[in-house]
N, C-alpha and C positions, 0 to 999 in steps of 0.2 A: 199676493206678493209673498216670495218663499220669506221664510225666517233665515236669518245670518244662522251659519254652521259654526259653535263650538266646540275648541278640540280642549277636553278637561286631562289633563296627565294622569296617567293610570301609574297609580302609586307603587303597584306590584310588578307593574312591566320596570320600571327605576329600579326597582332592588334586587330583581333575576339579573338587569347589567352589569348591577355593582358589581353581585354573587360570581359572574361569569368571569370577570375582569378579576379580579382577585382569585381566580381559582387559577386564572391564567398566569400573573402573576407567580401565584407559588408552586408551579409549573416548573416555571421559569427560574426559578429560586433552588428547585430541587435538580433541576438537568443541570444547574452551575456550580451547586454545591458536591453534588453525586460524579458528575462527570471526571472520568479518568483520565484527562487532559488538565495538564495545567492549568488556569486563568486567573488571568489577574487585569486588574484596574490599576494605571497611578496616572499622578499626573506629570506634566511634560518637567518639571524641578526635579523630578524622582519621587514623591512621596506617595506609596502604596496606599490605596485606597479599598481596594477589596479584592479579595482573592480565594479559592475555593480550597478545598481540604487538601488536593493535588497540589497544589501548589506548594502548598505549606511542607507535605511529605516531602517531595522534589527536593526541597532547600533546608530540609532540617529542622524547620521549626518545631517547637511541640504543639503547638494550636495555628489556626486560623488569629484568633486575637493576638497570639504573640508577631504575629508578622506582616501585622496592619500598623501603619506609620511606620515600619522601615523603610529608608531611604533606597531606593532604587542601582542607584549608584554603587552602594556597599558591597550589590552581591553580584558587580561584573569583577571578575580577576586583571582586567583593564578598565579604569575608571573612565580613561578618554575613549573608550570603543563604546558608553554609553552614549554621551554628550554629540556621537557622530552619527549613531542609530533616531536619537530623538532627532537631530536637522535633516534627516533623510525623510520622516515620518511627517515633518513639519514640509519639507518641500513635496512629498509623494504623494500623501494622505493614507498610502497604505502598503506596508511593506509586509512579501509571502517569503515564507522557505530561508528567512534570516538564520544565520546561522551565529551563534554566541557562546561564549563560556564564562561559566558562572560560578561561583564560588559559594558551597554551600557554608552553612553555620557553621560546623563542624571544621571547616577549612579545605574541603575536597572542593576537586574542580569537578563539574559538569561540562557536557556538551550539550547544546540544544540546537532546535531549530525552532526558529519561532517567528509565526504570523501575526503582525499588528494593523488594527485600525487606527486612524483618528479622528477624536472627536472634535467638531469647530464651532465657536459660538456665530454670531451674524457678523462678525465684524473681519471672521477667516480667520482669528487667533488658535491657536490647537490650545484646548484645553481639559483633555485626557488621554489616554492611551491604552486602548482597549488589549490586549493580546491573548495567544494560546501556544503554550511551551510544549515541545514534545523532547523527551528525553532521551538521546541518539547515543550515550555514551560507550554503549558497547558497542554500537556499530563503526562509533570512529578510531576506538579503543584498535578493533579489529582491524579496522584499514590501516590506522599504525605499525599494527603489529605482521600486516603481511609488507605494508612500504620497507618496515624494519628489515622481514625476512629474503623480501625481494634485493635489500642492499648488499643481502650479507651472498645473499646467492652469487651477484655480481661478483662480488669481493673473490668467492670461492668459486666462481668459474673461471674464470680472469687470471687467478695465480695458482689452479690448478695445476699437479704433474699429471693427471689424466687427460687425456684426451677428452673434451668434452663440447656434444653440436648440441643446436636445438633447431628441429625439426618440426614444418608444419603438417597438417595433416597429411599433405599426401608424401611426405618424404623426402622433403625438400629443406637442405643447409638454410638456416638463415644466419645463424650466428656459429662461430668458431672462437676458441679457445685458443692462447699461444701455443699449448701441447701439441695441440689436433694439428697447426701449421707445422710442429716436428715431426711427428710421428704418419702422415701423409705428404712430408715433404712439398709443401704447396705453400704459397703465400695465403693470407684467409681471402683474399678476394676470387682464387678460382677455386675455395672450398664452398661460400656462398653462394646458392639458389643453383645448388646443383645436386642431384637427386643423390641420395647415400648409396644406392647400390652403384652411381656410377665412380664409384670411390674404392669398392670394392674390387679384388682380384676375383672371390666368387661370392653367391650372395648368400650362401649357409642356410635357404630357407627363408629369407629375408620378409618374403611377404606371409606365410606363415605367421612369422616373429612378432611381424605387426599385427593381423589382426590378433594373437593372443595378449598382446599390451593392450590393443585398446580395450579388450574384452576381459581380463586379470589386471589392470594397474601396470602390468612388470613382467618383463620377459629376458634371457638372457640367452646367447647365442653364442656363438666362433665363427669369426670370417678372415680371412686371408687378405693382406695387404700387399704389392709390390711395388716396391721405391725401384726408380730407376735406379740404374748401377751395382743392387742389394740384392739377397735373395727374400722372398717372398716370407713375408712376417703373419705370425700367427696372433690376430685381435680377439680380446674377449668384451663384447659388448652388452651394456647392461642395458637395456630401455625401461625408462619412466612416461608413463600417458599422464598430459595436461599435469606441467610442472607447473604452466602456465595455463592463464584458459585457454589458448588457443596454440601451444607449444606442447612439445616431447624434448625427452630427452634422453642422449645416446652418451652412455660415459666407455670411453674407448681403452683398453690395457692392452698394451704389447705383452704377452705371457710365455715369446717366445723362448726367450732365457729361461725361464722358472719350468719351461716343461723339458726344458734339455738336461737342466739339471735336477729334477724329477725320474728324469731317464738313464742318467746317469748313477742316481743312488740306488736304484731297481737294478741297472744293471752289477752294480758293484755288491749290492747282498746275493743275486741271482750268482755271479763269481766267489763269493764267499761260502755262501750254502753248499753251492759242490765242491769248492776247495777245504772243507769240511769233511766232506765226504772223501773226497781224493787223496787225502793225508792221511784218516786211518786206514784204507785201502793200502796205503804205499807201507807206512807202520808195519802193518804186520805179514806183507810183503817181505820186505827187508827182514826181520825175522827169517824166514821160510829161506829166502837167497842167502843167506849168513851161512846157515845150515847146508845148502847145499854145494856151494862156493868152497866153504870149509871142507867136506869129505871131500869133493872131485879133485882138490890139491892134495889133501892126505892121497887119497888114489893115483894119483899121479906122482909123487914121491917112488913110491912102492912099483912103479911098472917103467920097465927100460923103454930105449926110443923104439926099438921092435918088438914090442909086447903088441899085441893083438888089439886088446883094450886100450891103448892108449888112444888112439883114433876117433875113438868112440868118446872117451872122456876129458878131449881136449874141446871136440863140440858141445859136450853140455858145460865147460867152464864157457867157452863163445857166449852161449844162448846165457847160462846167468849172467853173463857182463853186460849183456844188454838189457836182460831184464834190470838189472841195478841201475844203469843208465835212467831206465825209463823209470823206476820210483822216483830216481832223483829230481828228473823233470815234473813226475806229479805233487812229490814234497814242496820244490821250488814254488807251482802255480800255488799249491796251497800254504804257501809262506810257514812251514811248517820245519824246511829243512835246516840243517845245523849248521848257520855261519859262523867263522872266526874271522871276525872283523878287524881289520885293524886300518893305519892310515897309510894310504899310497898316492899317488902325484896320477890323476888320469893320463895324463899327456905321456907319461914310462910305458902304462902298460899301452895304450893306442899304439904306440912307436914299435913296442916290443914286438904286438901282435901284426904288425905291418909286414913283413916276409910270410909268414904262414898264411897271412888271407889271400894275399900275391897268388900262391899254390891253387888254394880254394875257388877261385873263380877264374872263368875263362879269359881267353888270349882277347877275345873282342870285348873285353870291359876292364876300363880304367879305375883304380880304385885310389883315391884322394887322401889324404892324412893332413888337417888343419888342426893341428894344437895350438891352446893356452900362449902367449908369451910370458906368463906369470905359469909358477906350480898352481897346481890344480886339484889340491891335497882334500878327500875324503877319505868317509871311515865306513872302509866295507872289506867284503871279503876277495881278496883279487883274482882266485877261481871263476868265483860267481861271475863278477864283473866280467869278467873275460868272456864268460860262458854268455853270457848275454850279447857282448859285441858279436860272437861268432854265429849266434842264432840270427840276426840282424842282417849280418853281411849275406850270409847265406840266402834269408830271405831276400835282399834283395834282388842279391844274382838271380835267381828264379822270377823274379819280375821283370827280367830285360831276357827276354829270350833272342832278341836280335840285336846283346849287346848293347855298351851306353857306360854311363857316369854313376859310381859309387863315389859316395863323398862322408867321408868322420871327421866330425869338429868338435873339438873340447874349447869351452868360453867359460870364465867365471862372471858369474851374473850380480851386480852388487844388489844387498838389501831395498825390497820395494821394488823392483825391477821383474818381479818375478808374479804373475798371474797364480799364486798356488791355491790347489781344491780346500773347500771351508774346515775338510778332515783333519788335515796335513796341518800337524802341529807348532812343524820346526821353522824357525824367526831366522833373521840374517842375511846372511849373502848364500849364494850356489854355485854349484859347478854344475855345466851345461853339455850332455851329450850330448850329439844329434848323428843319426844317421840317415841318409838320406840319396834316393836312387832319381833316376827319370825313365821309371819303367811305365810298363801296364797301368799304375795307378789300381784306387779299390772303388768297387762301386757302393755307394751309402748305404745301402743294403749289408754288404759285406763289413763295411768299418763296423756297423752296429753290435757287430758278432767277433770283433776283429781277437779280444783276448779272453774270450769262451775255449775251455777247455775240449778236447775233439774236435775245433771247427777248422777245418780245413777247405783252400778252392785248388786244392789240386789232386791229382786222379788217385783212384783206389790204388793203395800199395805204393804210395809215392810221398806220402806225410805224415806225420798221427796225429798233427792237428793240437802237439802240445807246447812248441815251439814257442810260438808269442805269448801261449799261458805260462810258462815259466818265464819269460822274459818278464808278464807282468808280475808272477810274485815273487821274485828275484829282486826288482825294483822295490817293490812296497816293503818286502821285509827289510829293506837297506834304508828303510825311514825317507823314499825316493817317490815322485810318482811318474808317470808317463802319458804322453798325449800321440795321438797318430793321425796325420792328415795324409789327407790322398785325393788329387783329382786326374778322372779317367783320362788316358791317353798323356796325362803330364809327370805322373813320378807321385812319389809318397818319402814322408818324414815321416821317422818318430823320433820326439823330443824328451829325454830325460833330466831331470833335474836332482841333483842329491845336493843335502846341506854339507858346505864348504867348511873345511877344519881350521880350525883358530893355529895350527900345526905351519911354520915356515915350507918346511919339508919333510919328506916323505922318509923313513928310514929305508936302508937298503933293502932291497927282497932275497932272501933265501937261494940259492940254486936247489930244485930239487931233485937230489940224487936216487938213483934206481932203486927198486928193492930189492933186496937179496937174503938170504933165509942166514939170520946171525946164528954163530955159537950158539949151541947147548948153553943156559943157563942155570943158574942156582938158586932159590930161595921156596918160600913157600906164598902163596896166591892164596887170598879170601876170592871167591870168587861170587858175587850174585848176582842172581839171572835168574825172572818167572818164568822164561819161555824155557821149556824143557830142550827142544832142539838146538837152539843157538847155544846154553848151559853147556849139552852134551859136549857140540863141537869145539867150544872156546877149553874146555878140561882136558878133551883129546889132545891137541894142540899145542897145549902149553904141558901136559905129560911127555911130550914126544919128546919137548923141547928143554925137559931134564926137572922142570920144577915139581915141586909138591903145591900139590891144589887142594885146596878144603870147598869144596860145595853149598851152596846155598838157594834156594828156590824162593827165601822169602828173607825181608830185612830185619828181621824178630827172629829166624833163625839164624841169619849173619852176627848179631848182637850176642846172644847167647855161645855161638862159636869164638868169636873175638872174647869176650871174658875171659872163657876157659883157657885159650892158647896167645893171646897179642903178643906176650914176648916174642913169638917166633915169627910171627906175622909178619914179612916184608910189602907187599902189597895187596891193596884194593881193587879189584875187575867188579865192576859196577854198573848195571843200567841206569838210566838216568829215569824214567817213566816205568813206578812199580805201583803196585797195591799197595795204600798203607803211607811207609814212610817211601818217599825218593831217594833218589840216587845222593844226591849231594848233602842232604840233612844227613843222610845214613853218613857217611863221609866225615863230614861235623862232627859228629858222635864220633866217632874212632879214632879219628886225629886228634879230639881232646884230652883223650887217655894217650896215645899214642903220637908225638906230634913227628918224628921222622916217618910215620906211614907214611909212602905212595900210595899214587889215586888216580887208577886208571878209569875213566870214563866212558862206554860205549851207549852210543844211541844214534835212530838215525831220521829223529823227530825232537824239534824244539817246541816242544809243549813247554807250558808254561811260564818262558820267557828265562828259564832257571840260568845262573852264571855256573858256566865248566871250567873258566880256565881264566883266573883275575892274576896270569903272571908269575903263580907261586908254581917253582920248578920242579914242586913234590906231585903237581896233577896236572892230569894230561889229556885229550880226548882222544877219541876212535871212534869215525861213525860210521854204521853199517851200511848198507853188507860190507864187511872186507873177507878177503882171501886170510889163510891159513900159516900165508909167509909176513903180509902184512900187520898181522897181529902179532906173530914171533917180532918181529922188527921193533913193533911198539912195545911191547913188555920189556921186551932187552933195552932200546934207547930208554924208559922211563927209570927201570932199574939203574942205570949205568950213570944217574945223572949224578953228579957231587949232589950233597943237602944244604939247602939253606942255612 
């Protein structure tokens, strides 16, 4: 019979279990305390029970010990979102991905998300609360902070003046802007889920555009828009890729205005630059014509009507008159020439020039005259003015070749009423020219170029193309500016505006009486002048003409001659544009020693803006070229005048 089997406890196998349990244990101890997750223990009251170093950092404490038996409750910034998280945990047994904020010691809020178990005795009571915090603050931080930037986006789409869509990937409206409904003339519902290019008049490249935004962030473009009823408007489009995750974005600018008048200021230094040019051109032109203006009347004094030569030298006085003519129109464009302004009623001189333009243009065109019911008082030179209406009419005429309707309106425009360029300094009310045909019309091409100096559209030998460029600087130097519309086959305006004189009425105008070669005079003439030939012939001239002339080449030597002789000195013959000192300073200077000197002024450029004539009876002007008679005339009227 076997023996009963004894099982005796192996004493050593008992304490390798304990060893093994206890190493597991502090294991366990070490993954809770090491571990970079928050944990914590409390129980369902709030009273923290154990919690790991993370924990502790999380919430500010200085130790693990400092933040064992604090109360749970303390460190929600809602103490009832505590009391609602424990009956959750009490009826679930276990809640994931909670989300909480927490208030650390310090008084900063946290954000968490946080995983709880709980613990139940037998009876199903909960009687701890295991959990694991994870610390989300910058991520919710960030989701604020784009919810934020997404409000304000809104905000600035919404009451944007740009035009602005957002676009899904393949190009397609989904959202619109109140702009984008003005600026495409659409309500936003037929801007919505309809592709961008079919918005457009053309697509600038369009797909281009796009793959370089998605592939660079940013891409910018020009595409053409047309509005029924409009002409065709020029968009500047900016594209942003993924404003959104899943959006673009097109911010739209009408640029059309800004690039007209971009083209506008280009064209006006392009007209300036050479009216620059064309003024000293004319300058010292007008010199040379003085000169020779001068001798071919001295030669023609001297030669009977059957003299051989006289034939000969009545065409080269012709040929300079026209040359004179045509500096004046190059001065004019280049706003250079010498006006004497003063104030006249537009509606006198319209009325006046009304019989002569009659002559001027054909039996098959009717020519209109609408004036003012009110004066229509500005402050210009009424030559000029006139010379402008006549360049005008003229063009028109030539615009109706089978005849038609010339029409001239004078209107006073009251203050604010008046669209004027950002240049044009002058405030108030205006007076309104307009002249105005239903010829030919101009083609956009042509207006572009319309008051460019030489540009003419009609045939070799039948223009010089300088016509509307003095009409423009005629205008401008009168403190005036000018605009020209034309469409083909219907007629062309051009509309002047000048600033309206604070003045009831206009004073009477002058009649202007013929010249004619006055009396032999007497006195003695300062006379200076750098230009050696215009010198010679104004000396000649005024010797014929009985006076004593003293010479001068330069304003240093007129001063030195005035010293020695002023007593005798009856007048000043003076350029106005010299080396050195000017005509009018020089003037200053000798009238202060002398204050009955006359002050005769020649020039036939307004450089520098200088005052010839403020009203005092003793000075007077003459601008070149003049004839031989014309200048006797003026030294005798300046002489002959009583003194102040």
């Amino acid at each position: 019979m076997d023996e009963p089997v004894v099982s005796i406890p192996n004493r050593f196998e008992s304490d390798h279990a304990a060893a093994a349990r206890d190493s597991l244990e502090q294991r366990y101890r070490d993954l809770f305390d090491g571990a970079l997750v928050a944990i914590y223990i409390s129980t369902p009251d709030g009273r923290l029970l154990a919690c790991n170093a993370a924990f502790a950092r999380l919430l500010h404490f200085t130790s693990i010990a400092a933040a064992i038996g604090t109360h749970m409750a303390a460190l929600y910034s809602d103490r009832s979102a505590r009391d609602t998280f424990v009956s959750r945990v009490r009826e679930e047994g276990r809640l994931e991905h909670h989300r909480a904020t927490l208030q650390r010691r310090d008084g900063v809020l946290v954000d968490v998300i946080e995983t709880v178990v709980g613990a139940f005795d037998g009876s199903g009571a909960l009687t701890e609360l295991r959990g694991f915090l994870f610390d989300v603050t910058g991520a919710v931080e960030a989701a604020r902070a784009d919810e934020r930037r997404m409000r304000e986006f809104r905000v600035v789409f919404a009451e944007a003046i740009d035009a602005m869509l957002l676009l899904d990937d393949a190009g397609v409206v989904q959202e619109a802007n109140r702009a984008a409904t003005s600026l495409f003339a659409r309500p936003a519902h037929e801007i919505v889920q309809r592709r961008l290019d079919t918005l457009l008049t053309d697509d600038g490249g369009l797909d281009a555009a796009w793959r370089e935004m998605l592939a660079m962030g940013e891409v910018k473009r020009e595409h053409r828009v047309t509005v029924a009823g409009s002409a065709a408007r020029l968009v500047e489009c900016s594209y942003r890729a993924r404003v959104q995750s899943d959006r673009h974005l097109c911010i739209a600018r009408d640029i059309t205005d800004r690039l007209i008048l971009a083209e506008r200021i280009t064209q006006s230094e392009k007209i300036e630059s050479v009216g620059r040019l064309a003024g000293g051109i004319a300058h010292d032109f007008n010199n040379l014509l003085t000169a020779i203006l001068g001798y071919t009347e001295l030669l023609l004094t001297n030669r009977a009507e059957d003299h051989p030569d006289r034939a000969d030298l009545l065409e080269i006085q012709k040929a300079g008159q026209r040359a004179a003519a045509l500096t004046q129109q190059l001065l004019a464009f280049s706003r250079k020439q010498v006006l004497l302004p003063r104030e006249v009623d537009l509606n006198q001189i319209v009325s006046g020039l009304k019989s002569m333009l009659d002559r001027l243009i054909r039996e098959d065109i009717t020519l209109t005259c609408d004036v003012s019911p009110e004066p229509a008082i500005v402050k210009i030179d009424p030559t000029q003015i006139e010379q402008v209406i006549l360049n005008l009419v003229l063009n028109a005429r030539d615009a109706l070749p089978g005849g038609g309707d010339i029409r001239i309106e004078v209107a006073t425009v009251p203050s604010g009423a008046v669209d004027a360029p950002a240049e044009h300094s002058a405030k108030g009310a205006y007076v309104r020219l307009r002249v105005t045909d239903n010829g030919v019309g101009l083609a956009p091409e042509v207006r572009a170029h319309l008051f460019e100096p030489f540009f003419t559209t009609k045939a070799v030998g039948q223009g010089t193309g300088l016509g509307l460029a003095s009409v423009y600087g005629i205008v401008r130097q009168s403190n005036g500016f000018i605009t020209a519309d034309s469409v083909l086959g219907v007629g062309t305006t051009f509309t002047m505006h000048f600033p309206a004189s604070s003045s009831i009425e206009a004073p009477p105008r002058a009649a202007t009486a013929a010249v004619e070669l006055p009396p032999r005079g007497r006195g003695t003439v300062l006379l200076v002048e750098d230009e050696d030939g215009v010198r010679k012939i104004i000396s000649a001239v005024l010797k014929r003409q009985g006076y004593h002339v003293l010479e001068s080449a330069t304003p240093d030597a007129a001063i030195s001659i005035f010293e020695a002789r002023h007593a005798e000195i009856d007048l000043l013959v003076t350029d106005v544009i010299m080396p050195g000192i000017n005509g009018p300073a020089l003037a200053q200077r000798l009238v202060a020693v002398r204050p009955e000197l006359r002050v005769l002024f020649v020039s036939g450029y307004a450089g520098a803006g200088l005052p010839l004539d403020g009203g005092n009876p003793n000075v007077s002007f003459l601008g070149k070229p003049f004839e031989a008679s014309v200048l006797a005339a003026k030294v005798h009227e300046v002489l002959s005048r009583p003194s102040r």
